[in-house]
Every structure is written in structure tokens, then in C-alpha cells.
N, C-alpha and C positions, 0 to 999 in steps of 0.2 A: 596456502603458502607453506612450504617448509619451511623446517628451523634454518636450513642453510639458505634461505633467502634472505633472513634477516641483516640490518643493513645496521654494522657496527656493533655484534652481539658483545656484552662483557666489556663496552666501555665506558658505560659510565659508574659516576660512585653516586648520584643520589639515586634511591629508588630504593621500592621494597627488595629484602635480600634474598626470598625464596624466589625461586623460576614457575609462575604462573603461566606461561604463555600456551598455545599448540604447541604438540611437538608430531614427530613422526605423519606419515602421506600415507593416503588411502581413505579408505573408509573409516578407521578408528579412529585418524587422526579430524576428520568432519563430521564426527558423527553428533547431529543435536542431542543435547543433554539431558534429560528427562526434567531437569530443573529448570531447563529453557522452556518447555513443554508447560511445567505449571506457571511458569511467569509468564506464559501470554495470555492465560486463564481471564486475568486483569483485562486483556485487551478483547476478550469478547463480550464481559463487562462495557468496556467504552465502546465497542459498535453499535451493542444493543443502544446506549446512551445516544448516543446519536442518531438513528436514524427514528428514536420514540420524539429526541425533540423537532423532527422534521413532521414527525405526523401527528404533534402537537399544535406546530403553530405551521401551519401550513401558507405562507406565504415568503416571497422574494426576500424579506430583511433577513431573516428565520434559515434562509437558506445562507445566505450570504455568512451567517454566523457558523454553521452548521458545517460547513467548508473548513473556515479558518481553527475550528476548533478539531475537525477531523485531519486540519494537516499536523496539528499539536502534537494530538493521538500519531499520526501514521510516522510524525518523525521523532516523534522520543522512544515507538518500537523500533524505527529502523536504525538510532543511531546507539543503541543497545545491540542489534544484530552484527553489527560493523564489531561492536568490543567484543561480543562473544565468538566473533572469527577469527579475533587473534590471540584472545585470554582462555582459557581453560575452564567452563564452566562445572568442572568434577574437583576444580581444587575449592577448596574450605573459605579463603578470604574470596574469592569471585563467585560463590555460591553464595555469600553471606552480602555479598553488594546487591545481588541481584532477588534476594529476598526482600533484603532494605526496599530496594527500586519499587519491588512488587505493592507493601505497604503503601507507598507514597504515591501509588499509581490508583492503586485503589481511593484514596480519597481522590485526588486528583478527578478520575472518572466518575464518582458521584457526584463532584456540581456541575457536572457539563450541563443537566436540563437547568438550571440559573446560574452559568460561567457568564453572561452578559447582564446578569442580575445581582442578588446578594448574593451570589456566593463566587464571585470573583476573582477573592483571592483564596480560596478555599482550590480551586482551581488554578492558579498562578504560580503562589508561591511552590507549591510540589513539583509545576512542571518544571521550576528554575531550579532547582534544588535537585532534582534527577538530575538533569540536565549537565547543571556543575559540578554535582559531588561526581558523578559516573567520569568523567570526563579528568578529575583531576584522579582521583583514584588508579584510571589506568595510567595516567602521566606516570604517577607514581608504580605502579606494577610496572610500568616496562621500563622504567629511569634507568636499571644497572643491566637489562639485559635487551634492549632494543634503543637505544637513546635516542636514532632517527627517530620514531616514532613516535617515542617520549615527546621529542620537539613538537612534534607535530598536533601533541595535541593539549602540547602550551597556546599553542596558534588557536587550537579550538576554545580552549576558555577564553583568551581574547575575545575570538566571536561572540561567543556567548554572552559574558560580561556584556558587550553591550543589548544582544537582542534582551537578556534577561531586562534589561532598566525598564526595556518598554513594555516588557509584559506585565512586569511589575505596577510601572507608570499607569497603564492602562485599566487594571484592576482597583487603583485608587482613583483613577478620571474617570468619573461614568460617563460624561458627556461624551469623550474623546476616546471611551475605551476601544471600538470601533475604527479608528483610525490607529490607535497606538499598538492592536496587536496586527492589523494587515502588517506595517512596518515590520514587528518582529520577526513577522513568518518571514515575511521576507528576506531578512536580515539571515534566519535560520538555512533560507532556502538557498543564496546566495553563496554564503559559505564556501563549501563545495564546490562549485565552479570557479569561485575565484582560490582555488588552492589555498583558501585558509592565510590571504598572503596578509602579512602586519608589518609597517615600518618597522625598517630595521634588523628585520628575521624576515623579512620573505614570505615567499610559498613554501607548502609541501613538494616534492619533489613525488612525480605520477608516480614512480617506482616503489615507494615508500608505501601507497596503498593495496599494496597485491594482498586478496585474499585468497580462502578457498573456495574456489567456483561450486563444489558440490555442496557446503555449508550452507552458504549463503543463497544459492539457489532453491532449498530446503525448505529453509526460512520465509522466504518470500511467498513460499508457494503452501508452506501453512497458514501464513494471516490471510489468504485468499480464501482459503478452506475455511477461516474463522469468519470472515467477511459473507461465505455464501453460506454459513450454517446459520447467521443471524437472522436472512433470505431466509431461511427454514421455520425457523423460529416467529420470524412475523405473522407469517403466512399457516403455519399452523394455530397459532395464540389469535389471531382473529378469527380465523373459519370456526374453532372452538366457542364462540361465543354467538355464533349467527344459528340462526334458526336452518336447517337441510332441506335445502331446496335445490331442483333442478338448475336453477340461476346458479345459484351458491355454488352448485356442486362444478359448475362448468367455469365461474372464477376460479374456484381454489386449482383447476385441475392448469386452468391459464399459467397461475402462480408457479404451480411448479414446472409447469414446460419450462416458465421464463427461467427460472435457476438452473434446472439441468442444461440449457442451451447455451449459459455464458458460462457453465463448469467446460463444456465439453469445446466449445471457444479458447478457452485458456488452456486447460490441462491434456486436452485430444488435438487440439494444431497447432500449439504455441511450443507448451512450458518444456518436451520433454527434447525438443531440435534444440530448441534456444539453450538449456541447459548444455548439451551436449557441446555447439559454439563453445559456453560461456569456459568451460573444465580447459577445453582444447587451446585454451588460446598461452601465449605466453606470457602475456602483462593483461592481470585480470581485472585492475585497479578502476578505470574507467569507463569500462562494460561496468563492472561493478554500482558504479558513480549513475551512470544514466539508464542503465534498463533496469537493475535491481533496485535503487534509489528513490528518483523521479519520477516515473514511470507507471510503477503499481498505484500508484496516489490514485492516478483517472480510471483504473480498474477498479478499485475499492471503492469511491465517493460512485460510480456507475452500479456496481452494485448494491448499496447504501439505496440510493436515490430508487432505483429498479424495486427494492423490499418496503420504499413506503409507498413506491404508486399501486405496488401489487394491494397493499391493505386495502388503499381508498379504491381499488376495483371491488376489491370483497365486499367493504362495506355500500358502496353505492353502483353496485353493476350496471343498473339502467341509465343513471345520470339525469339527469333533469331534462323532461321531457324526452328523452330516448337521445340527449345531448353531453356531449363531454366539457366539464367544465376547460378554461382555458391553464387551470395552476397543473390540473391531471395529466390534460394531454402532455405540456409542455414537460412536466416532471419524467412521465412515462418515455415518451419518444426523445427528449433530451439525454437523458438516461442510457439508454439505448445505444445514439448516437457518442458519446464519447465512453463507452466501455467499446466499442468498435474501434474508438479513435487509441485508444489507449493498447489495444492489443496490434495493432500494426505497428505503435510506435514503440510497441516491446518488440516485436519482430526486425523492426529496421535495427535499432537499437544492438542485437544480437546474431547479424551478419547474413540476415532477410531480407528481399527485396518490397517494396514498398508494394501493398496488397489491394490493388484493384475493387476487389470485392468487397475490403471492409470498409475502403474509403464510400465506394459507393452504397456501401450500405447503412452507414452513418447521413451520408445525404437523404435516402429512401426514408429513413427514421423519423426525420426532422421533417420530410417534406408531409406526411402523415400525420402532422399536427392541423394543417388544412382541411384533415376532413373530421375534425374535431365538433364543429356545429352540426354534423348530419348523421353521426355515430355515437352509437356508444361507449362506455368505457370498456366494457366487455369486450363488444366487437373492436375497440381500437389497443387492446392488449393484445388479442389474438392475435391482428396484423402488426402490432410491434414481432411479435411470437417469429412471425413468417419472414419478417427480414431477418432475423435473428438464423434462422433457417436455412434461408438462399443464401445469405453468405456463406454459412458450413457449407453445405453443398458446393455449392461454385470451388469452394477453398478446397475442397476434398477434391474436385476434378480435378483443375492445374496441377495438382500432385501428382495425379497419376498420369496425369498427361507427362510432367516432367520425368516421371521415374522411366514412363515407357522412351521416352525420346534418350535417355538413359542410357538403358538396358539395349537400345538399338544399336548406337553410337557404339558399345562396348561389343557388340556381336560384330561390327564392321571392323573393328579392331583383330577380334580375333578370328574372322576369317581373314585378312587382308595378310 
């Protein structure tokens, strides 16, 4: 968004008095920060954290935790990306907040493996504490030169204030901690849909949210890259400790098909149309809200999930008795199934027609849990591997099929 989109620039009097915001369009004016670049350093830290405590405690509660603590993670980076699309992260005071964030993130990310244990609030309090200082900070960085905005995110600590109680509450309730942060997330996750609205002050007004599409699209599409380097990282730190074996060698080689397969999902038939959409539009705010937002969550927790079945393939390729357990398949082929689900619903999301192929190949995923008792984990990675596949493929055809019906249409034109 340009400076001359701003909505009431220069009227308010409270606020910091230097002009922090973007300014100027183009490239210099989106360009990520090199300081944004090491503040999410933190957040390959917290994937790694995550997805070791899924293949620590390998069952259903474990996951269930694993979720609400990776939506923690995915929305205290995103609602830092939102600040850094309209603050200046090359000026001195928003370089110096987002250092701060970093610190607090860091601890924060180190009790994720006992955030439902003792370290609780070792995990809580930092995430409440980013949370509201970021949040009042920019109130204040844009009080005198954006004061829409400003308002807007008086409305957000509102929010917050209350989600924070529970996160808090829940870190002091071990019984109920489990019920008290779902709430929270929720509370977080709601937000945002409901325009931030508070007796008395209302909603934010959609207008108000306009970012810059190339930013912000940037951004997204580096925590993916952080999310599938983790994928990397798994899968190398396990094969390094296995004895080299022709098995072994034919897992690890499984492992990385599966990552190159959901890079080239994303970043080969998604991220670079959808971007293109996302720049072109005139009111960015809401695109912004739901395909940049909401949306990446089920790409990330898909690949998360994806980087711990790959290990437990490494580690038990044959499975018991030439049988796949039932937490592997369902991890692996669930997995699967909603990083498919999650790239259509970035594609609709982004002025795409609803994809045939990934929906059915989210079904194909799942239905491959059935032959769980008769296969192995090997051989049922593989065939994750091959849906993962034929979706590309099919997806690759319709395009061309479309370009050519295309290219025809415009040839009838220009003879007619």
C-alpha cells in the first residue's frame, strides 16, 4: 500500500513523532528486510520444536497439542508480518522491537517440548507479551501518522487482552490447560474475521487493511521454505544416524521425493499465479486475511506432520511384520491429505478455480490408510509419494489444456 493510501495521514496527536511507516511503491518500497530475514531464524527454531515433539510422543493427545502450539508459532510470525507491511523495518525503533520480539521468541520456542508441562509459562507469558507489546507499539508508531490504523489496533489489544487471560489462565491450570489455550487460539483466530469489532468502536473498516501484495506474499512464502528446510533437516539428522542400507537408502531417497513434491505443489503451481492475483487486485486486505493468513497454517502443520512420518519411515521402514502401524499411516497419509487440502484452498482463496485434482487427491491419500495392514511403511510412503504426483501431473495438464483453448480462442479473434 502507498503512503497515499493511508486513511487520515497527520491527524492524529498521540503517537510516536518520527514517521516510521512504508513509504514509496515498487520493489524498494516491499522489499523484506534483511532484519526480517534473521527474526524468523527464531521460527526455524520453533518448527524444528515442533515437529521433534510430535516424534517424541507419538500419539493423538501429543498431536492435538502440537497443533495448538504450532498455531501459537504460525500466528505470532504472521501477525508480526502484517506490522512489518506497514512499519519500516530499516528504521532504528522497529528494528529495535523486532529484535526485542526475537529474544522473547526465542525463549518462548524453547519450552514448546514441555509448554503442556513445566514450562508453561515459560511459553505463555513471552507469547502474551509479543503479542501486546508488538501490537501496542505499532498503535503507537502510527497514532500521528495513520490514526485509522492506530484505532485499529486499539481493537487488537482489546482482543488480545482477553485471549491473553487464557493463555495465561491455562499455564497456571494444568488440569484445564488444554481447554484454556484451544479457547485462546480461538479467540486469536477469530479476531480477524470478526473485523477486530468491540462495543462501542466497532469494526475495522476492510479498507484500512490494505497491504502490499508483494511483501506479504514474500513473507509467506519464506516460512514455507523455513517449514520445508525443517523437512530437510529431519530427514537428513535421522538417515545420519542409521546404519546404510539398501532399505535405508530407498527411505531417505522416499523422504526427499516427499519434500521436493510439496516445494514444487506450492512454489511450481500455486505461489507464483496466486501472487501475481494477489499485487493485481485493488483492495488487498482480505485476500490478504484469508489466503496469506489462514490458509498457510494447513500447509505448514501438512508439512510438519509429512517431516515426522518421513523419520518414523527411516527409522522402521519394514513396520512390523511387513505391517504399517495405524498412528504412521494415519500421520503419513493425513498429512498428505490436508497439505493438498490447503493448497486448493490457497488457490480458491486467490481467484482460482476449485482443483479437481487436489481435492481428489486428498481423498486418494486418506483412502491409502486402508492398506495399512498389508503394506509397509516404505512401500506406503512411496504411494503417498505417487498421489502426491498424479496430482502435479493432472494439474500440469488442465493448464495446458487451458492455455491451449487460450491461444485458440485468441487466434479466432485474430483471424475473424
Amino acid at each position: 500500500m502507498t503512503s497515499t493510501g493511508r486513511l487520515g495521514t497527520g491527524g492524529g496527536r498521540i503517537g510516536m513523532r518520527a514517521d516510521v511507516l512504508r513509504h514509496g511503491d515498487g520493489h524498494d518500497g516491499s522489499r523484506v528486510g534483511y532484519v526480517e530475514l534473521f527474526f524468523d531464524l527464531v521460527f526455524v527454531f520453533a518448527v524444528t520444536q515442533l515437529s521433534h515433539l510430535l516424534i517424541a510422543h507419538p500419539d493423538g493427545e501429543h498431536l492435538v497439542q502440537t497443533l495448538i502450539l504450532g498455531w501459537a508459532v504460525w500466528w505470532l510470525w504472521m501477525d508480526t508480518t502484517w506490522v512489518t507491511n506497514w512499519l519500516d523495518p530499516e528504521r532504528l525503533p522497529v528494528r529495535a522491537m523486532l529484535l526485542v520480539l526475537m529474544l522473547l521468541g526465542l525463549l518462548m520456542s524453547s519450552a514448546i517440548p514441555e509448554a503442556f508441562g513445566d514450562k508453561a509459562l515459560l511459553f505463555a507469558v513471552p507469547y502474551v507479551v509479543i503479542q501486546m507489546g508488538r501490537t501496542l507499539f505499532t498503535a503507537w508508531a502510527m497514532g500521528r501518522h495513520w490514526p485509522a490504523n492506530a484505532l485499529n489496533f486499539v481493537r487488537i489489544t482489546v482482543w488480545l487482552s482477553v485471549s491473553s487471560a487464557f493463555w495465561v489462565a491455562g499455564a497456571l491450570l494444568d488440569e484445564q490447560r488444554l481447554l484454556l489455550w484451544v479457547v485462546a487460539a480461538l479467540i486469536d483466530a477469530t479476531g480477524p474475521r470478526a473485523m477486530f469489532w468491540v462495543p462501542g468502536m466497532r469494526g475495522t473498516h476492510a479498507s484500512t487493511w490494505e497491504v502490499r501484495g508483494d511483501h506479504m506474499a514474500e513473507r509467506v512464502a519464506l516460512f514455507m521454505i523455513i517449514s520445508l528446510g525443517e523437512s530437510i533437516i529431519v530427514t537428513g539428522t535421522a538417515f545420519g544416524d542409521l546404519t546404510v542400507t539398501p532399505v535405508t537408502i530407498v527411505a531417505f531417497l522416499a523422504a526427499f521425493v516427499s519434500t521436493v513434491l510439496m516445494w514444487l505443489l506450492f512454489f511450481d503451481r500455486s505461489e507464483r499465479r496466486a501472487t501475481e492475483f494477489f499485487v493485481s487486485r485493488d483492495e488487498t486486505g482480505m485476500v490478504a486475511q484469508t489466503a496469506y493468513t489462514y490458509v498457510p497454517f494447513l500447509l505448514v502443520m501438512g508439512i510438519v506432520a509429512t517431516a515426522v512420518a518421513d523419520e518414523l519411515v527411516l527409522l522402521h521402514p519394514e513396520g512390523h511384520h511387513g505391517a504399517t502401524d495405524g498412528w504412521t499411516a494415519w500421520l503419513m497419509c493425513g498429512a498428505a491429505a490436508v497439505y493438498l487440502l490447503g493448497n486448493t484452498l490457497f488457490r480458491r482463496a486467490t481467484g482460482g478455480r476449485w482443483s479437481a485434482w487436489h481435492l481428489g487427491g486428498g481423498a486418494a491419500a486418506l483412502a491409502l490408510v486402508l492398506l495399512a495392514p498389508v503394506v509397509t511403511p516404505l512401500t506406503l510412503s512411496w504411494l503417498t509419494n505417487t498421489v502426491l504426483l498424479t496430482v502435479i501431473l493432472g494439474d500440469v495438464a488442465v493448464a495446458r489444456r487451458a492455455t491451449t483453448a487460450t491461444r485458440a480462442r485468441e487466434g479466432d479473434r485474430a483471424t475473424a
